[in-house]
C-alpha positions in Angstrom: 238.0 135.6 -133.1 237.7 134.5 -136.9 237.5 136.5 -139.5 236.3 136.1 -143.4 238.0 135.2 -146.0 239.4 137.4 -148.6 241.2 136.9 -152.0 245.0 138.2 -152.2 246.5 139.6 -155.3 246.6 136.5 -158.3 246.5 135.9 -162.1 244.7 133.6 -164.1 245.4 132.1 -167.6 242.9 129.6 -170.2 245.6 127.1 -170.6 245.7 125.6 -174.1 244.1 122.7 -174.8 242.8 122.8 -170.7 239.3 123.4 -169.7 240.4 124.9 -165.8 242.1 127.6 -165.3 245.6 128.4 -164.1 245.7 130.3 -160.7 249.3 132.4 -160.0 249.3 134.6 -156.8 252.5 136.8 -156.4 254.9 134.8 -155.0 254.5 132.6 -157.9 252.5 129.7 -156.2 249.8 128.5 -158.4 247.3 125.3 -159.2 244.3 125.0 -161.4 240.8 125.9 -160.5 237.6 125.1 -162.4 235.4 128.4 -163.4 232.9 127.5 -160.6 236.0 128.0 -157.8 237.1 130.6 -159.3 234.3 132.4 -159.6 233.6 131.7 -155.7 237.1 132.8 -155.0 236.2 135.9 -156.5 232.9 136.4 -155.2 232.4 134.3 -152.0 235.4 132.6 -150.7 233.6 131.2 -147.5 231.9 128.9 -149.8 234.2 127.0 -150.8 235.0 123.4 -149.4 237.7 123.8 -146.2 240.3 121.7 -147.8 240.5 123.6 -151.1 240.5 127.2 -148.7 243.5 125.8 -147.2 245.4 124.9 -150.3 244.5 128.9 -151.3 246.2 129.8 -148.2 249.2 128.2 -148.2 249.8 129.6 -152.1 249.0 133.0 -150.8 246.0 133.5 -152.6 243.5 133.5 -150.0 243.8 135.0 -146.1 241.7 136.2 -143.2 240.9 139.6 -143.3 242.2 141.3 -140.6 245.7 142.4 -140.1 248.1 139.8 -140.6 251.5 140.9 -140.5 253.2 137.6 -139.9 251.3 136.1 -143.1 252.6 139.3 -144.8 256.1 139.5 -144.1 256.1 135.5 -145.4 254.2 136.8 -148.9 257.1 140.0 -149.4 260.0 137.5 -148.3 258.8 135.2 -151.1 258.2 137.4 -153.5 261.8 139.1 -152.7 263.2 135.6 -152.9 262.4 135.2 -156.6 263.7 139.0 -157.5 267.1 138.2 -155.8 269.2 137.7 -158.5 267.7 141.0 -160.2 268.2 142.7 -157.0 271.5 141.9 -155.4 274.0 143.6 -157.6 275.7 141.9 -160.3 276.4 138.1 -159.4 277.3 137.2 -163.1 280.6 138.7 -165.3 281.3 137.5 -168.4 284.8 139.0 -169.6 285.2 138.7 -173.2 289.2 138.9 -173.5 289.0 138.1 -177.3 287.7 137.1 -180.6 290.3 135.2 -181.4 288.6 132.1 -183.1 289.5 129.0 -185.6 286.0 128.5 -186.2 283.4 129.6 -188.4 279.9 128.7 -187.3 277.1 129.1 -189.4 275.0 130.8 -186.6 277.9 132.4 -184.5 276.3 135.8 -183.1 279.9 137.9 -183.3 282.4 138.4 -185.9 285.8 136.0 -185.7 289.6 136.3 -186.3 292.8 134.8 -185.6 294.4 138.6 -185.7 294.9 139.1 -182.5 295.4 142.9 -182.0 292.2 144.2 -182.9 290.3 141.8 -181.0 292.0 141.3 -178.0 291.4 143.3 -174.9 293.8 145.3 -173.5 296.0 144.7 -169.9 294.6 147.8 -168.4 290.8 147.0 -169.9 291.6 143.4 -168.6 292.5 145.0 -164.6 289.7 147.7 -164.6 287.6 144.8 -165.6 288.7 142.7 -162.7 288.6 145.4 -160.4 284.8 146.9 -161.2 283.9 142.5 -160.8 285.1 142.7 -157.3 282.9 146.2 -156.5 279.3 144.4 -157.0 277.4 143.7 -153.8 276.6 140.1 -154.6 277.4 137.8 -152.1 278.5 135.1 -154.8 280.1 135.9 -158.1 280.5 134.0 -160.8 283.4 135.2 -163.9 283.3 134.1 -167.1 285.3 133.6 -169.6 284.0 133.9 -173.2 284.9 134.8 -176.8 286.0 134.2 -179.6 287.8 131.1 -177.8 289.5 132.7 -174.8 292.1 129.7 -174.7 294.1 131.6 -177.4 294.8 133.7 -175.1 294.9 132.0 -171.6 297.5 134.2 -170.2 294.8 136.8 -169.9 292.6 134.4 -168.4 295.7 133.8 -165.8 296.3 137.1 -164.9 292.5 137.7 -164.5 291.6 135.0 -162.1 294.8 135.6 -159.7 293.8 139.6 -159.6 290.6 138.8 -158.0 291.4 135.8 -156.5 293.9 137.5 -154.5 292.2 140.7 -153.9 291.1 142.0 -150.4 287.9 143.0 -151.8 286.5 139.6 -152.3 285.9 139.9 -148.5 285.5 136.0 -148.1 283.0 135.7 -150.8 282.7 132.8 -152.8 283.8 133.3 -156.9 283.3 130.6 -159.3 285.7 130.8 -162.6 284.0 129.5 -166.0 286.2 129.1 -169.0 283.6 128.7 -172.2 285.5 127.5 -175.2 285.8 124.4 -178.0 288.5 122.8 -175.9 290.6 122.4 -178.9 293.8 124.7 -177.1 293.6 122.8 -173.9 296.7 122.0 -172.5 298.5 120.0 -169.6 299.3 123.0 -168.0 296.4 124.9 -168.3 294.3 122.0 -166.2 297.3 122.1 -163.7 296.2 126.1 -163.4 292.6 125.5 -163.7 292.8 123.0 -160.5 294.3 125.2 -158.2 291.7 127.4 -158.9 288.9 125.1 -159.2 288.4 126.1 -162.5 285.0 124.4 -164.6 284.7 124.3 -168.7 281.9 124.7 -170.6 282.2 124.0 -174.4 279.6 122.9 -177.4 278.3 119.6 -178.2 275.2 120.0 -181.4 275.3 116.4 -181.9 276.7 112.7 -183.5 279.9 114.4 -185.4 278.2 114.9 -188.8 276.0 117.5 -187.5 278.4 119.1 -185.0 281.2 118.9 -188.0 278.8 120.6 -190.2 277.6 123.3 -187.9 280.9 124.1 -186.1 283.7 124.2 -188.7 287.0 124.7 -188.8 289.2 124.1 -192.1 290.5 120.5 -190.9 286.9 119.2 -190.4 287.5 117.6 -187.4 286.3 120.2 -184.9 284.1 116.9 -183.0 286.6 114.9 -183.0 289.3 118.0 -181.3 286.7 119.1 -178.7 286.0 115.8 -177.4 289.9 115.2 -177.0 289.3 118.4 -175.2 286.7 116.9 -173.4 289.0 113.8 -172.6 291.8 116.2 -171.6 289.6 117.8 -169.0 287.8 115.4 -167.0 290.9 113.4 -166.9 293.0 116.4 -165.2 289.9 118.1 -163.4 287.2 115.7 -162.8 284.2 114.4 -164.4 281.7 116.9 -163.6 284.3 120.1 -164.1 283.5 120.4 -167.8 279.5 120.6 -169.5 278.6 121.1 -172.8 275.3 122.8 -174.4 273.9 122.8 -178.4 272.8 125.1 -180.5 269.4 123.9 -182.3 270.0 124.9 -186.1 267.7 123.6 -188.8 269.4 121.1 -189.4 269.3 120.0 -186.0 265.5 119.5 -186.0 265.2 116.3 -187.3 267.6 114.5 -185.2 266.3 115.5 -181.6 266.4 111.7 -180.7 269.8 111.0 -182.0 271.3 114.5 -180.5 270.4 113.3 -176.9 271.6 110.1 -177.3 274.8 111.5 -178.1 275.3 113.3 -174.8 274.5 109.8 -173.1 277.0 108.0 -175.0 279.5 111.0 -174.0 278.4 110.9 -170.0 277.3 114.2 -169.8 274.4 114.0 -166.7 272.6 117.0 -168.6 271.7 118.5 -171.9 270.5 122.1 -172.3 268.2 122.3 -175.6 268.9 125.5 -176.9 267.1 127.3 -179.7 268.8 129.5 -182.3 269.8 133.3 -180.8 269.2 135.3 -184.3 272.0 138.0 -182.9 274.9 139.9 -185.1 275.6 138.1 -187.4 273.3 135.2 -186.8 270.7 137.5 -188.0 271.9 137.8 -191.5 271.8 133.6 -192.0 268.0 133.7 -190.9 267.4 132.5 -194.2 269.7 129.4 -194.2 269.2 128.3 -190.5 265.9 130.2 -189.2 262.6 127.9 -187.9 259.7 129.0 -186.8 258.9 128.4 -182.8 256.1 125.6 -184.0 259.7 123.7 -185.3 260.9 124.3 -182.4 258.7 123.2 -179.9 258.0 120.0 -181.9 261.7 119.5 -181.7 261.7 120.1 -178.0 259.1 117.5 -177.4 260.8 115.2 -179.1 263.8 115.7 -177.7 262.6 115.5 -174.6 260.7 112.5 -174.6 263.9 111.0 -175.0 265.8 112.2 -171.8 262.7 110.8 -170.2 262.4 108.1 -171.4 267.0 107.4 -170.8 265.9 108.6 -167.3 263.0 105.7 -167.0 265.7 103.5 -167.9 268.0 105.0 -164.9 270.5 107.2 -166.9 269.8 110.9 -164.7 270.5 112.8 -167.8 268.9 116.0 -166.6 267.3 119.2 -169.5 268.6 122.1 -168.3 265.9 124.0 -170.1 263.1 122.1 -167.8 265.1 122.7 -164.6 264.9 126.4 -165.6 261.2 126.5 -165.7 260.4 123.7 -163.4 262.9 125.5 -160.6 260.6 128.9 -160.9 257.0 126.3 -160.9 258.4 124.2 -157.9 260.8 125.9 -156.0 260.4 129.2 -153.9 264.0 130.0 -154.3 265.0 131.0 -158.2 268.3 129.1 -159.5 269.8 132.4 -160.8 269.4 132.1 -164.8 269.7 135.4 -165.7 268.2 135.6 -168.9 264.5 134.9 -167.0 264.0 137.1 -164.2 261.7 139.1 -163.3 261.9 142.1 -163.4 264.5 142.0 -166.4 268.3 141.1 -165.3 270.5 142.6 -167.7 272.5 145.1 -166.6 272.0 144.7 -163.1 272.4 140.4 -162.9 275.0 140.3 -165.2 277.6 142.9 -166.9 280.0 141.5 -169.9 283.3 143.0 -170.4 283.5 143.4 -173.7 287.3 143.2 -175.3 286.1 146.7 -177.0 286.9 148.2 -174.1 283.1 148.9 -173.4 280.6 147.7 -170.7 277.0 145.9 -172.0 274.2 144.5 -170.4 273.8 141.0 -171.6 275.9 139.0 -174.1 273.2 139.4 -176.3 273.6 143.5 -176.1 277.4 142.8 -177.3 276.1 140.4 -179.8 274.3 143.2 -181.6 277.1 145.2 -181.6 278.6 143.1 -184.0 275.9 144.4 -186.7 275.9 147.9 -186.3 273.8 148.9 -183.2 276.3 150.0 -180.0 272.9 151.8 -178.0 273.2 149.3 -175.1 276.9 150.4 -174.3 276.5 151.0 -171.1 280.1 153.1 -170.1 283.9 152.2 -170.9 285.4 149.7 -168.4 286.8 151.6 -165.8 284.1 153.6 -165.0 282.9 153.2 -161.3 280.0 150.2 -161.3 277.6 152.7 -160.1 277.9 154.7 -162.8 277.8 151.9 -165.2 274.6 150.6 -163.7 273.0 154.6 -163.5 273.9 154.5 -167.4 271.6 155.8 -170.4 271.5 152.3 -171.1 270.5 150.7 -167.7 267.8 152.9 -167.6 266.3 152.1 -170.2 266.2 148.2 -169.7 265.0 149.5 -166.1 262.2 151.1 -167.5 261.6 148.7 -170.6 261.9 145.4 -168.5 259.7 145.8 -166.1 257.1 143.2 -166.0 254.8 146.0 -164.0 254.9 148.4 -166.2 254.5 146.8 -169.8 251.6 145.9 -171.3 250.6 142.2 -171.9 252.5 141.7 -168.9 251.1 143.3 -165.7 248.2 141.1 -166.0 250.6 137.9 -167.2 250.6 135.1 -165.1 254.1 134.0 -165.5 255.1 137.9 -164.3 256.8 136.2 -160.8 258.6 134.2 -163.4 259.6 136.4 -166.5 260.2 140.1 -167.7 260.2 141.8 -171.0 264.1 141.5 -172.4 264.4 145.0 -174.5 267.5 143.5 -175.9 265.5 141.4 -177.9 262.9 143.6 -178.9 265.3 146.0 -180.0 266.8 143.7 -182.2 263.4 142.3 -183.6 261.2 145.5 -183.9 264.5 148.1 -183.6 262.9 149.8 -180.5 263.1 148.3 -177.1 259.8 149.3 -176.1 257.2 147.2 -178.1 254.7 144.7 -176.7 256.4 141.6 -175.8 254.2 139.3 -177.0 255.5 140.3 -180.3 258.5 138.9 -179.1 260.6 135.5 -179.5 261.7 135.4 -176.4 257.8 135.9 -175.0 256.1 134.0 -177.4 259.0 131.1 -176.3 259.2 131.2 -172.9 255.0 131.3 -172.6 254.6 128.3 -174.5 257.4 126.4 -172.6 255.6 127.9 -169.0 252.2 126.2 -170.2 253.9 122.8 -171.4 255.7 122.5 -168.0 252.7 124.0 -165.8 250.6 121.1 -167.6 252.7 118.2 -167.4 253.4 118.8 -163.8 249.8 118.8 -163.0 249.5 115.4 -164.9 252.8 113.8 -164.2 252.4 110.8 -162.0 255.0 110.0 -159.1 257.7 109.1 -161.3 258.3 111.4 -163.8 256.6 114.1 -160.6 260.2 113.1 -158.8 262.3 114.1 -161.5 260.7 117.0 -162.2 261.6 118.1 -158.4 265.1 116.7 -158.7 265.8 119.1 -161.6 264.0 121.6 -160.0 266.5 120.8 -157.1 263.8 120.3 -155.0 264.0 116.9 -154.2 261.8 115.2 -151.8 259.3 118.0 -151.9 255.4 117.3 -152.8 253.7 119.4 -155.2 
């Protein structure tokens, strides 16, 4: 027996500069339709030609009518898949064990000092933060280690990774140990500690040394020059591919997007994660001196990836990690687990920072508005039982603000599979976590980059189609 066809739930979007339109179903499967198909999606679906009723089908925008519980159970696994990391408990802890810091960035988010009592979290703050790590439900956890530089005070780090690596609670789950830091305190023995462990660094690279010297300095001047000895230090000791590095994009990065990616090929990093400015704590206050507007942005984005293309034409696989984020959720039907884009919103229940305060928060951006003022996202004192922590005043509210279902401008948003509403920043835009989020940054940012990348991989030929799977880390898949 055959039945009609009938149109499943799916979103549509006028693509700039595009005279089709972008088709999203659910699961976040999509493709471009001209008006005539999708008018006759909407209206007639019989009449369309077999080959494109098939392509509708396997994206879960089209099925028979009738029941179909096999086709559904696919649809809700798929759509579950993507909401995994938002779902599953907390996967990611960052444990912020100090301030302690030589530096004194122009665009740091949170205040700095090399007084250490103030700033430096206590022993039993340190344990209770291990110990509330090891009670989320995630199968996998990652820990990490930020500040401040939390090499000035590795002996917390120490006494943190052998409590839960030792603990019966782990329960044979896997935990990965991330130490983020400028690398300038990095000793012999601290690799010899970080092996056993299998320890990884991540540390910050804005450029050729003029720029980085000028955006990350320390009162010798040489703060390039002492990270990549760092940098030396590590892969030597640990391995090539146990230490990364990210920028910050500043506005005085913007007119060097060419030379700043060259500079991570001459250094042999594989990737390169274009980040723009986080106007957080203190950040916010030097708007003036290093704020761009998102047009800057995106034209520095372009440019700067034009250039890891065209290194990887040339056979250097320098990956963007800022493509692989988007192209993962538009290739793949399995989300990579960047916290900061989920839908529905993942802070507070993806990730919880341990905050050297002695406080619990949401996102390292919620502790990064601490620094100026506003402690609203606190979501309990470490210690507390995680279920209370994530039943908090706080959680609540991102619960309620960061659901892509329930906020305006974004129930009918194609991109909702992809993205959520991040209250966080609204509140430290607008000062209520509740306003439209295309008044946002972060949605005005993330739609353009969504379009771009939604675009090019409709126009990329084989080539360039291949890497965009291989940093999607689905390699050897078709489109």
């Amino acid at each position: 027996m055959s039945y009609a066809s009938a149109a499943l739930p799916f979103r549509t979007r006028c693509v700039v500069g595009r005279d089709d339109n972008l088709v999203v179903s659910d699961t976040g499967d999509y493709l471009f339709l001209s008006g005539h198909e999708l008018a006759t999606l909407e209206a007639d679906p019989d009449a369309l030609d077999l080959d494109l009723r098939a392509r509708l089908r396997s994206k879960f925008m089209l099925a028979d009518k009738g029941a179909q519980p096999g086709l559904d159970r696919l649809r809700r696994s798929r759509i579950a898949a993507r909401q995994e990391v938002a779902t599953q408990g907390p996967a990611l802890h960052i444990i912020v064990p100090t301030l302690q810091c030589a530096h004194s960035c122009k665009y740091c988010q949170v205040s700095r000092s090399l007084e250490a009592t103030r700033f430096t979290m206590s022993a039993e703050a340190l344990d209770a933060s291990c110990d509330t790590v090891l009670q989320s439900s995630a199968n996998r956890l990652t820990v990490e280690f930020q500040g401040g530089d939390p090499l000035l005070r590795f002996d917390l780090i120490e006494h943190a990774v052998e409590r839960i690596s030792a603990s019966r609670e782990l329960n044979g789950r896997k935990v990965r140990f991330v130490v983020a830091s400028t690398l300038h305190q990095l000793t012999d023995g601290m690799c010899d500690f970080m092996a056993r462990h299998d320890m990884v660094l991540s540390t910050s690279i804005d450029g050729p040394a003029e720029l980085h010297n000028r955006n990350r300095p320390i009162p010798t001047r040489d703060s390039y020059e002492r990270t990549l000895a760092g940098i030396e230090l590590a892969r030597r000791r640990l391995g090539h591919d146990k230490v990364s590095a990210l920028m910050t994009t500043t506005r005085e990065s913007l007119e060097h997007p060419e030379g700043i990616v060259d500079e991570y090929v001459k250094l042999g990093f594989s990737e390169i994660f274009l980040r723009p400015l986080s106007a957080y704590g203190f950040a916010k206050r030097n708007q003036r001196h290093l704020g761009y507007s998102l047009d800057d942005f995106q034209r520095f984005y372009v440019r700067a990836l034009e250039r890891v293309m065209e290194w990887n034409s040339h056979g250097v696989a320098l990956r963007e990690v800022y493509a692989s984020i988007i192209l993962n959720k538009l290739l793949s039907p399995f989300d990579a687990g960047y916290v900061d884009l989920q839908s529905p919103c993942a802070s507070g229940r993806g990730v919880l920072v341990y905050n050297y305060d002695g406080f619990v928060y949401p996102s390292d951006e919620a502790r990064m508005v601490l620094e100026s003022g506003d402690a609203s996202w606190r979501m309990g004192r470490i210690g507390e039982p995680l279920n209370a922590l994530l039943q908090s005043d706080a959680a609540r509210v991102i619960a309620s603000t960061g659901d892509p279902g329930r906020a305006e401008g974004c129930k009918d948003c194609v991109y909702r599979p992809f993205c959520a509403p991040n209250p966080i920043d609204a509140k430290a835009q607008h000062g209520r976590p509740d306003v439209s989020p295309a008044l946002t940054e972060h949605c005005q940012r993330h739609l353009w980059l969504f379009d771009h990348f939604v675009s090019r991989v409709d126009a990329a030929g084989p080539a360039q189609l291949a890497i965009f799977h291989r940093w999607a880390g689905t390699a050897g898949a078709t489109a």
